[in-house]
FIROZA-56803 format. One line per 4 residues: number of its first residue (from 1); for each residue x, y, z of C-alpha. Coordinates in Angstrom, 3 decimals, decimal comma, padded with zeros to 6 digits. Layout:
REM FIROZA-56803
NUM) X Y Z; ... .
REM end
This chain:
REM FIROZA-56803
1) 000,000 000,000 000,000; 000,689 003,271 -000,866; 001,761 005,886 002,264; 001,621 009,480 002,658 .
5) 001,752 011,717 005,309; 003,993 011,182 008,559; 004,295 007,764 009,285; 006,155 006,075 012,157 .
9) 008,114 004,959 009,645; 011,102 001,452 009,788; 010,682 -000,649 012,660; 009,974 -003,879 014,803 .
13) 008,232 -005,481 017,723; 005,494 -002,564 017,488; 001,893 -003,308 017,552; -000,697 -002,445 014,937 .
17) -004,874 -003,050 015,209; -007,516 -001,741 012,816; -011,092 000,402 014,374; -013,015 000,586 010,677 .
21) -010,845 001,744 008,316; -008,120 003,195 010,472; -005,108 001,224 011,761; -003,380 002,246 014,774 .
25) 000,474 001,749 015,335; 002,583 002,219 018,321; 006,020 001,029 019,992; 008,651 -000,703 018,519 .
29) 012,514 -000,655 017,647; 014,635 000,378 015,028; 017,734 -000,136 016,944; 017,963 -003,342 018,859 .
33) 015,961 -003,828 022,107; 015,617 000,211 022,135; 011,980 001,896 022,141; 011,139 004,425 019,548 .
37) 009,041 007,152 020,960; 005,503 006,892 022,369; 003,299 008,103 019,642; 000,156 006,635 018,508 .
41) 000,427 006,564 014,448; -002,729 006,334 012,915; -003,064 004,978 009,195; -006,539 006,079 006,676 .
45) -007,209 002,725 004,847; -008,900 004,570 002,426; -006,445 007,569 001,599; -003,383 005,691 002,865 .
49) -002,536 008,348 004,865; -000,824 008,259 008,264; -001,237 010,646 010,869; 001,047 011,219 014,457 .
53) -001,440 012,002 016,986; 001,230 013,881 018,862; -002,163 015,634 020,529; -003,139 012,334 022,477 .
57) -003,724 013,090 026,048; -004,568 011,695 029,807; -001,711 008,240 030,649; -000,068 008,591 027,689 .
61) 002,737 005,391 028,032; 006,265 005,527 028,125; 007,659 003,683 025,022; 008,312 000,078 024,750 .
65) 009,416 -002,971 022,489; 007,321 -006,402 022,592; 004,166 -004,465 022,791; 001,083 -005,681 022,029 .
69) -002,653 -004,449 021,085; -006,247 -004,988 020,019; -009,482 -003,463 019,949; -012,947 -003,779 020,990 .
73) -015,220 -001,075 019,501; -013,711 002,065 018,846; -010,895 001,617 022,032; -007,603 000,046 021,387 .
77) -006,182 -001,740 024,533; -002,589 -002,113 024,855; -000,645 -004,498 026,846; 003,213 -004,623 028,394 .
81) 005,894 -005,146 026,360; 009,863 -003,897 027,510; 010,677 -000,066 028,445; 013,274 001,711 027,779 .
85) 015,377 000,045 030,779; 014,760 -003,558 029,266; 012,583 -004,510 031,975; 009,085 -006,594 031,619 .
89) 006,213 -004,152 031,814; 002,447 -005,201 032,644; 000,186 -002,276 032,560; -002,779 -002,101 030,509 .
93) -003,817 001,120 028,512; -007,206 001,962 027,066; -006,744 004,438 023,739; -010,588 005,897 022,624 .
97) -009,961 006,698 019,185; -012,861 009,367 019,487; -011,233 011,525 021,761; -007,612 010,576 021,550 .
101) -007,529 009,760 025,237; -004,810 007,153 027,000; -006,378 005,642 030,409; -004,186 003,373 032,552 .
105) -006,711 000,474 033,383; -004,695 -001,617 035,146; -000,919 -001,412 036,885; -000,162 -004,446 038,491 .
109) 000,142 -002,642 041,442; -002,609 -004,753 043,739; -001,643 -007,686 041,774; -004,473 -007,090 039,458 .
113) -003,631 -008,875 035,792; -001,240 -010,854 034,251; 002,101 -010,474 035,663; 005,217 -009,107 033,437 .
117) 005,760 -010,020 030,008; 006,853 -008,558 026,678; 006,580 -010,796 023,237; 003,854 -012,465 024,297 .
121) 000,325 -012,029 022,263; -002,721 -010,606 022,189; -006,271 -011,535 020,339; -009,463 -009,702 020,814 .
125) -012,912 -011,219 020,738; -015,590 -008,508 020,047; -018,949 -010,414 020,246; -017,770 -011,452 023,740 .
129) -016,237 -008,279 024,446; -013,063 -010,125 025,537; -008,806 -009,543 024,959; -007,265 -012,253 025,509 .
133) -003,032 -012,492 026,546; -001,024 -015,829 025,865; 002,601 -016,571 027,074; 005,420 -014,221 026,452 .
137) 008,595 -013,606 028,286; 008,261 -012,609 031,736; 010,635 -011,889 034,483; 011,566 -015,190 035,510 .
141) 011,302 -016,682 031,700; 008,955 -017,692 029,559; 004,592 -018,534 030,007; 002,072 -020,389 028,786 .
145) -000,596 -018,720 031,142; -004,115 -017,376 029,234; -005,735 -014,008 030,767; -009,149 -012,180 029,514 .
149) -009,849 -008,734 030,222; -013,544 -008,031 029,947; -014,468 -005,017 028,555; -017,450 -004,462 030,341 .
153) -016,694 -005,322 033,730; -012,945 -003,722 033,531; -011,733 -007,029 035,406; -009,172 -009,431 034,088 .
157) -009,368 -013,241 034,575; -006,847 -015,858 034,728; -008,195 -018,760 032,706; -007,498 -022,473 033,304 .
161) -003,833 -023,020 032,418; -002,919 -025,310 029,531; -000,904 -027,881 031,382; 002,629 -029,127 030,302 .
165) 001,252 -030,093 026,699; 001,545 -026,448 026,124; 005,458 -024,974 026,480; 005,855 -021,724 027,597 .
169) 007,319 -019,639 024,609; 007,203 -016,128 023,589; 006,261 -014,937 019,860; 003,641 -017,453 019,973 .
173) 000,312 -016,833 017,623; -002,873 -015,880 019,187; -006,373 -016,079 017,662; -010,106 -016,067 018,083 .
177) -011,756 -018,498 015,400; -014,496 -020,545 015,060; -015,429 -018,969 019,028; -012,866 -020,441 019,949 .
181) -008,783 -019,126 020,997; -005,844 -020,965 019,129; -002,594 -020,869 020,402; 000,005 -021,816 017,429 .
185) 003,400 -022,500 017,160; 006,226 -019,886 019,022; 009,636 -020,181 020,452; 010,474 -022,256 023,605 .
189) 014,069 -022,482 023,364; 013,195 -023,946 019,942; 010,822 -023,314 017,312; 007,569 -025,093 017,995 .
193) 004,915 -026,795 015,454; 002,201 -027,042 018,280; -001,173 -026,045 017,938; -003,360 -025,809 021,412 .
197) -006,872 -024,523 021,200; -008,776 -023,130 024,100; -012,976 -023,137 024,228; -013,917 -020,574 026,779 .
201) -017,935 -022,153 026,954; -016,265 -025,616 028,489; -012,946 -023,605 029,443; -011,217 -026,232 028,586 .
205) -007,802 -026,613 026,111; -007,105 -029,142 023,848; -003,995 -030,529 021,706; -005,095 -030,123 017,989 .
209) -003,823 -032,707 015,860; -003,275 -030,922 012,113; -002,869 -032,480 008,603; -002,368 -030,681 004,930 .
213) 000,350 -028,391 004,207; 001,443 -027,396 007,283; 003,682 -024,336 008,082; 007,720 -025,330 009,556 .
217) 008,532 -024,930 013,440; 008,640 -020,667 013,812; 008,035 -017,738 015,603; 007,085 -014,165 015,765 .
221) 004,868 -014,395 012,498; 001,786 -012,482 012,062; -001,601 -014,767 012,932; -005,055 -013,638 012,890 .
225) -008,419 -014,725 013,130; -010,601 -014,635 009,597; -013,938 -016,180 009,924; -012,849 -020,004 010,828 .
229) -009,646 -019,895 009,634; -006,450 -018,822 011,328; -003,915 -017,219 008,611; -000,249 -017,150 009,354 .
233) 002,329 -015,105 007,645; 006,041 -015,325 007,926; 007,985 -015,682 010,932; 011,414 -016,471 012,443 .
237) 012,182 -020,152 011,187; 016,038 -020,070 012,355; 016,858 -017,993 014,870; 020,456 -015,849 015,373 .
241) 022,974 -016,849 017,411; 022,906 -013,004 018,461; 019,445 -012,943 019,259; 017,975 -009,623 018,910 .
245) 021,195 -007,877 017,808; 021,541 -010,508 014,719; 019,594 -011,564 011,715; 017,696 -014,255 011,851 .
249) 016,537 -016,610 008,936; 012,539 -015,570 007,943; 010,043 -016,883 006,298; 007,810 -015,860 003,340 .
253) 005,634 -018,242 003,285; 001,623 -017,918 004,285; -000,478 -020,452 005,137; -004,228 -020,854 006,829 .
257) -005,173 -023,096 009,525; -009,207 -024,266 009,037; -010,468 -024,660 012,531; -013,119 -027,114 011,596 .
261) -011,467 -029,586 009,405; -007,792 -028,940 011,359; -006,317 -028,804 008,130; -003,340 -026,323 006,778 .
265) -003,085 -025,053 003,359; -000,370 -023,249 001,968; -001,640 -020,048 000,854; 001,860 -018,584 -000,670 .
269) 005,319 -020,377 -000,576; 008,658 -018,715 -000,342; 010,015 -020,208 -004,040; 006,590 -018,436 -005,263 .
273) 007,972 -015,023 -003,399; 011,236 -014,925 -004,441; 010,376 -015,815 -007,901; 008,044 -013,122 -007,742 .
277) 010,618 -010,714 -006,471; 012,271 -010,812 -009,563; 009,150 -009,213 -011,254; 008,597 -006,420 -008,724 .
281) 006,977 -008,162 -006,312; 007,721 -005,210 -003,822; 004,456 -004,210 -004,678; 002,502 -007,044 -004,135 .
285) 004,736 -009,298 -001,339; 006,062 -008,493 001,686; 009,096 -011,151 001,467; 010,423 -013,138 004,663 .
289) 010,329 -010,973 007,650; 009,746 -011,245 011,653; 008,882 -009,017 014,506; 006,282 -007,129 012,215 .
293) 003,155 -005,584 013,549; 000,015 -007,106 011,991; -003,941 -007,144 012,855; -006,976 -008,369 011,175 .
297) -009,269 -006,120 009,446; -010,964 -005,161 005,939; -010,175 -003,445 003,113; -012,185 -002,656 -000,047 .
301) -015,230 -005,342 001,626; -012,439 -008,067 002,178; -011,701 -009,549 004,852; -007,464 -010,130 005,591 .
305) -004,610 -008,713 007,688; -002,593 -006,104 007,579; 001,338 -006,376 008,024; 003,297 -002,842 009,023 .
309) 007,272 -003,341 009,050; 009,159 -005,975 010,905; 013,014 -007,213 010,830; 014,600 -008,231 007,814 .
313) 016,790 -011,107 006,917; 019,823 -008,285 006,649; 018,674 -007,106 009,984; 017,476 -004,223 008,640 .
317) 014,210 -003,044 009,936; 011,344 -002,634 007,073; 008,505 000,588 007,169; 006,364 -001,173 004,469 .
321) 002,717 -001,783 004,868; 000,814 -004,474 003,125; -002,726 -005,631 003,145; -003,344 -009,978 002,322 .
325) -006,869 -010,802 001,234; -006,863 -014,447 000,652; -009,666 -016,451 -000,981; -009,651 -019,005 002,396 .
329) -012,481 -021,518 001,478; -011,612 -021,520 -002,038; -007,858 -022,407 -001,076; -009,438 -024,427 001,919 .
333) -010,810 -026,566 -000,658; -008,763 -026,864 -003,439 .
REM end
């Protein structure tokens, strides 16, 4: 996509969510482990415009890496991530997009909410009126735990805990499909291939056992909800010996998980990319990248996800903006 206007421009481990037709950026990196600034960015689907709201007010947060958000309605709640000292954060912010107001909902100070964490993930579910948190890296390593805040009661809730089937990892991803939450894949010391799937009317989890084409071990991809299916988009398949100072081997590949039949199909392959690369595909692929920001949302009456920046396999972080529409039970099918 096309952008104009003043944009937060190249980074990673930001957060992006869509209200209607407006996405809403903040956080991030663009040197290793070291926050950007703290201004919400917000981006006009429709004129591809960005915006700084630089005239947010109320608890406006301090910036951070690892961050994470979603949105019920026309509020976007963000959660934790890593401040500018490197330490695990675990507030909770409320952003109205009418009025351009931050609220701190929750601290952590009584012991209210999920304890520390950055990298971890985030889903929303609207028609419940629910944002759920999954795993992450917290101060005394990684989780597996599941929280829900409730929107209307402005209470979280720690939900029944997955059980050893589920490793704790960070850059794990998150969804809401089919009413229920999937927990897929993410980094526990290694790359996982796991899916887990949590139904909050038995609140009970579950080990899902897959077939089809299924996506390789990874982490910190983009995932996201769309109708049944969960859609996954590149990711960290071989991670650097550096860590977060050193590039990483990513993935281009895309693939969708159908919650009902448990079967993966690969949407687009990284041969496909790269061949496509050759023919400009800079304007119609994002190529293998990690650590982007990414939310679910619709564009032009389709339904997809958005991808904003990321890491890049030269470690060089990416300010490009991308919108996938796939045809899901066509592909489902096929």
């Amino acid at each position: 996509m096309e952008q104009k206007g003043a944009g937060p421009g190249a980074r990673s481990s930001h957060a992006i969510t869509l209200v209607g037709h407006t996405a809403y950026s903040f956080g991030g990196e663009f040197t290793p482990r070291v926050p950007v600034d703290s201004t919400m960015y917000a981006f006009d689907l429709t004129t591809q415009t960005w915006s700084a709201l630089v005239d947010a007010t109320g608890d406006v947060p301090p910036p951070r890496v690892g961050v994470t958000m979603a949105a019920v309605g026309g509020t976007v709640y963000m959660f934790c991530g890593r401040g500018l000292e490197h330490k695990e954060l675990n507030e909770l912010y409320a952003f109205d997009t009418a009025t351009r107001t931050w609220t701190l909902l929750s601290s952590g100070a009584d012991g209210d909410g999920p304890p520390h964490r950055s990298y971890h993930s985030v889903a929303a579910d609207a028609e419940r009126g629910r944002v759920y948190v999954f795993g992450g890296c917290g101060d005394a390593g990684r989780l597996n735990d599941l929280w829900a805040y409730d929107v209307a009661e402005g209470r979280w809730e720690e939900l029944p805990s997955p059980g050893e089937a589920c490793r704790p990892r960070g850059g794990p991803g998150l969804a809401v499909a089919g009413g229920k939450v999937w927990v897929v894949y993410g980094f526990s010391g290694e790359e996982l291939d796991d899916v887990h799937c949590y139904d909050p009317a038995t609140r009970s989890w579950a080990v899902v056992e897959t077939t089809g084409d299924w996506p390789s071990p990874r982490s910190v991809f983009c995932a996201a909800g769309i109708g049944r299916h969960v859609v996954l988009f590149g990711g960290e398949v071989d991670p650097s010996d550096l860590g977060h100072l050193g590039a990483s081997k990513f993935s281009a590949e895309a693939f969708a998980l159908d919650t009902e039949t448990r079967a993966w199909t690969r949407l687009v392959n990284d041969d496909k990319a790269e061949a496509e690369a050759g023919a400009e595909a800079e304007q119609h692929h994002p190529g293998p990248r990690g650590w982007c920001a990414f939310a679910a949302g619709e564009k032009d009456g389709r339904q997809g996800m958005l991808v904003y920046g990321g890491n890049s396999p030269t470690n060089d972080r990416l300010d490009d903006i991308y919108f996938f529409a796939p045809v899901l039970e066509v592909e489902a099918a096929s």
